[in-house]
C-alpha positions as CSV (number, residue, x, y, z in Angstrom):
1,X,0.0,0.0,0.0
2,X,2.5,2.5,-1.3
3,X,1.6,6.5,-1.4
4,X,0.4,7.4,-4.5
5,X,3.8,8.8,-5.6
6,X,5.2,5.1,-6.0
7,X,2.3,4.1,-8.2
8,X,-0.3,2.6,-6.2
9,X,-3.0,3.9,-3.9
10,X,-1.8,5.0,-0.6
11,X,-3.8,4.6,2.8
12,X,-6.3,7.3,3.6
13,X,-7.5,7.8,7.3
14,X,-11.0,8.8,8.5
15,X,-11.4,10.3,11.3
16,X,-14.9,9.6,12.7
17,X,-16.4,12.5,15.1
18,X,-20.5,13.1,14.1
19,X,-21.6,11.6,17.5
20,X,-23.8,13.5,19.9
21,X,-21.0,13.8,23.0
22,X,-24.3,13.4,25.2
23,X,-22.0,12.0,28.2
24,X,-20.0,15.0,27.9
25,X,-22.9,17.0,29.2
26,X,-22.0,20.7,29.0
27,X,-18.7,20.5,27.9
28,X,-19.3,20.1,24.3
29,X,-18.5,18.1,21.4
30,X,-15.6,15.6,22.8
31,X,-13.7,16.6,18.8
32,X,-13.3,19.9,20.4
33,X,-11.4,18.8,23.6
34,X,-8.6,20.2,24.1
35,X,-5.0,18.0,24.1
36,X,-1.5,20.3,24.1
37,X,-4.0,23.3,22.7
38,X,-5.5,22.2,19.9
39,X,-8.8,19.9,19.4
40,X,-8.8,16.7,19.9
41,X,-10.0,15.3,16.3
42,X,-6.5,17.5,14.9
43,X,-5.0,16.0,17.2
44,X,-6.3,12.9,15.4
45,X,-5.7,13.9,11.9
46,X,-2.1,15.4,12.5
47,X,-1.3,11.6,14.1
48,X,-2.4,10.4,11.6
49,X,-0.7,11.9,9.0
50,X,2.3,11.7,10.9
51,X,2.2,8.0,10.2
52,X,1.7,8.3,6.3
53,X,-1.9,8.3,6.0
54,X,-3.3,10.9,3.2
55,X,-5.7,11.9,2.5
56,X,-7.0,12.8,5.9
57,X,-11.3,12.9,6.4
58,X,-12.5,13.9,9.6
59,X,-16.5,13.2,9.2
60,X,-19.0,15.7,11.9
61,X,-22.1,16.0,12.6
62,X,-22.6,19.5,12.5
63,X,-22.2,22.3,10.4
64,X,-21.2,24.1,13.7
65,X,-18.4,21.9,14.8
66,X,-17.2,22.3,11.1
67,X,-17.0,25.8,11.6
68,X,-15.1,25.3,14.9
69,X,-12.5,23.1,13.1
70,X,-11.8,25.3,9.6
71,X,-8.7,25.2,8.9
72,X,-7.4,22.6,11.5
73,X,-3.9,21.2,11.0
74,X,-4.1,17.8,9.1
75,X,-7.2,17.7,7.7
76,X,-7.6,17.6,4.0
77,X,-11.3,16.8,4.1
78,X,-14.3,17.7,6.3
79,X,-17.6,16.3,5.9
80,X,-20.4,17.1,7.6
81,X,-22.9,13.9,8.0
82,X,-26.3,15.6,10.0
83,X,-27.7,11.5,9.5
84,X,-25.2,10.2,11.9
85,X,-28.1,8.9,14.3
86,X,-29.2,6.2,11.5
87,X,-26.2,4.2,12.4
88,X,-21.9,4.5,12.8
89,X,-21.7,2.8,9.2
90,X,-23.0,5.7,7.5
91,X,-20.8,8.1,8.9
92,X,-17.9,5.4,7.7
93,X,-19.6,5.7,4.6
94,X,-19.5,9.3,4.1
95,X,-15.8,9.2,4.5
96,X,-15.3,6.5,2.7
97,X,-16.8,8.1,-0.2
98,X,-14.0,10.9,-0.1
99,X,-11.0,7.9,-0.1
100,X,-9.2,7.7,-3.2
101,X,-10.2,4.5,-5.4
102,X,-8.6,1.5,-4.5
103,X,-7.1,3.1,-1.0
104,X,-6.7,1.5,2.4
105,X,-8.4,3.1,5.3
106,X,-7.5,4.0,9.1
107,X,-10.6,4.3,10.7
108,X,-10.3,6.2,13.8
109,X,-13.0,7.2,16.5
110,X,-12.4,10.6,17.7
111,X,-13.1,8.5,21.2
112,X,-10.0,6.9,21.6
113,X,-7.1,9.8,20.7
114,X,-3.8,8.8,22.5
115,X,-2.7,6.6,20.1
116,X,0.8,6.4,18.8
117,X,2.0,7.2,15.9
118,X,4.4,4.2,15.4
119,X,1.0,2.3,16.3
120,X,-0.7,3.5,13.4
121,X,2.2,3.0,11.0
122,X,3.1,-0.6,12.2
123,X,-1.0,-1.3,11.9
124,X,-0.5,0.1,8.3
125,X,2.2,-2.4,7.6
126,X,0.4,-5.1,8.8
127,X,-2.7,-4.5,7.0
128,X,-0.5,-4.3,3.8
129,X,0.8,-8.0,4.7
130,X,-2.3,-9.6,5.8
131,X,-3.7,-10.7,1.8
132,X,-6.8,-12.2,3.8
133,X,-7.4,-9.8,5.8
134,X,-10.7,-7.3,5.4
135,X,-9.7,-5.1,8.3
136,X,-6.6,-5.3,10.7
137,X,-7.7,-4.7,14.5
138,X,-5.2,-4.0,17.2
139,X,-5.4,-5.7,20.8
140,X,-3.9,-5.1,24.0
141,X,-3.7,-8.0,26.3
142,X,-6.1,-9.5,24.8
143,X,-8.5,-6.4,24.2
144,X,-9.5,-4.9,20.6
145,X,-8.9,-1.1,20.5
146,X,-8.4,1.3,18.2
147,X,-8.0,2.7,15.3
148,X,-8.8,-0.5,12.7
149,X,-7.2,-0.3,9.0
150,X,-9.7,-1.4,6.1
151,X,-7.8,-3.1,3.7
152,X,-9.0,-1.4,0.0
153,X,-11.5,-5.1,0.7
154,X,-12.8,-3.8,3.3
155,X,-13.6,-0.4,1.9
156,X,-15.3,-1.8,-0.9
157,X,-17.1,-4.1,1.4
158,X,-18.0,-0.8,3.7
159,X,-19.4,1.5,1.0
160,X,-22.0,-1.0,0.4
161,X,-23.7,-1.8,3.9
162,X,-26.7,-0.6,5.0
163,X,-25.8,2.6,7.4
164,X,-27.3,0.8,10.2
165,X,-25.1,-2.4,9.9
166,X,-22.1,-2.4,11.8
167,X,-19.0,-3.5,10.3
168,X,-18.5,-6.5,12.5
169,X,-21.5,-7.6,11.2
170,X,-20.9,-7.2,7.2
171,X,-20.7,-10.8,5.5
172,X,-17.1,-11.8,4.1
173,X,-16.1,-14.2,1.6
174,X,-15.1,-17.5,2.9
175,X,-11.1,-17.2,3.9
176,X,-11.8,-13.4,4.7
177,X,-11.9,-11.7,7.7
178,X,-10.5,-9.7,10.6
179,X,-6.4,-10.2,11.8
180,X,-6.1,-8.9,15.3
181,X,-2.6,-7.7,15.6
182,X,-1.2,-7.4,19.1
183,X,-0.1,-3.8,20.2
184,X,2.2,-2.3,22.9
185,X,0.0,0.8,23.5
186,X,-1.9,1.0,26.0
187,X,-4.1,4.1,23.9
188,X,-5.8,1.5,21.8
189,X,-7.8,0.9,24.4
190,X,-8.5,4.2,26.0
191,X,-12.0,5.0,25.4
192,X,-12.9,8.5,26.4
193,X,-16.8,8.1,26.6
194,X,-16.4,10.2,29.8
195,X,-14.6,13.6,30.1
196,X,-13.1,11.9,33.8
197,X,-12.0,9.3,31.3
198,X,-10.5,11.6,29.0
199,X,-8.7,13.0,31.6
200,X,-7.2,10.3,33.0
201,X,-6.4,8.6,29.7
202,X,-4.6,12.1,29.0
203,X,-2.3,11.5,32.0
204,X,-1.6,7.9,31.3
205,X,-0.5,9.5,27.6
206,X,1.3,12.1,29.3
207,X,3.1,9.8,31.6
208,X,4.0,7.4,28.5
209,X,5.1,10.0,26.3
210,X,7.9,11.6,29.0
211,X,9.8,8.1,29.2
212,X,9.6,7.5,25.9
């Protein structure tokens, strides 16, 4: 899956933040959480294009929060997908549909944000490996986390489920399926439903980072 300056179609990432945030009470939309100053879904995007990925979508649910993130670092694309509450899988889809033909994918929740950069590219490079695989899933003891790649398969196979059929549900061919690929970062993991979880998965992060 080489970038699309050796000849053949790179890996895109997708950055998925169109969710309501309702745990997050008052605070906001959890994309607009702040980590080292800047939101958290370019915080997002600028990882991922740190590792190689590009173009960069971030998909959100309002016109409002696009506003909010114009011009963010990392970002090539921003969609806005108000129909987010019919299902996750159409706001994969409306990324999806801005991925170059014949790309990989990084799918990445805006949820789970303190994630590694040499994770994503070493998930890239297994994804590129794995000829049966649809999608590539990392795991932490155990655990399957976050962000997946979509093999340019598992695209395809994406843009044509219904929007309220998740992925883990979508029928393979026999001898296809997910590779869970086993991770030393503990951010995979880190779901940030909560903004007390966001906070102590920021520390963790923080804590990682300095004796790294």
């Amino acid at each position: 899956m080489e970038a699309a300056g050796g000849g053949r179609p790179g890996v895109a990432a997708v950055v998925l933040a169109a969710g309501a945030s309702a745990r997050w009470g008052l605070r906001g939309p959890k994309s607009l959480a702040p980590i080292d100053g800047r939101p958290a879904l370019e915080h997002v995007a600028s990882t991922a294009r740190s590792a190689g990925c590009d173009p960069v979508v971030a998909v959100v649910g309002s016109p409002e929060v696009a506003e909010r993130l114009g011009g963010a670092a990392g970002i090539d694309r921003l969609v806005v997908h108000p129909e987010w509450g019919a299902g996750r899988t159409g706001s994969l889809r409306a990324g999806l549909e801005q991925v170059p033909r014949g790309s990989a994918a990084v799918v990445w929740p805006v949820d789970v944000p303190f994630v590694r950069t040499d994770t994503v590219a070493h998930l890239i490079r297994r994804a590129g490996r794995e000829s049966l695989a649809v999608w590539v899933t990392p795991t932490l003891n155990g655990l399957g986390g976050h962000p997946i790649v979509l093999t340019s398969a598992g695209v395809a196979l994406a843009l044509r489920l219904p929007v309220d059929t998740p992925l883990r549900d979508a029928p393979f061919r026999r001898g296809l399926g997910e590779h869970r690929i086993p991770v030393d970062d503990p951010g995979v993991i880190d779901n940030t439903n909560y903004p007390e979880e966001f906070g102590a998965a920021e520390r963790a992060w923080r804590a990682r980072e300095s004796i790294r």
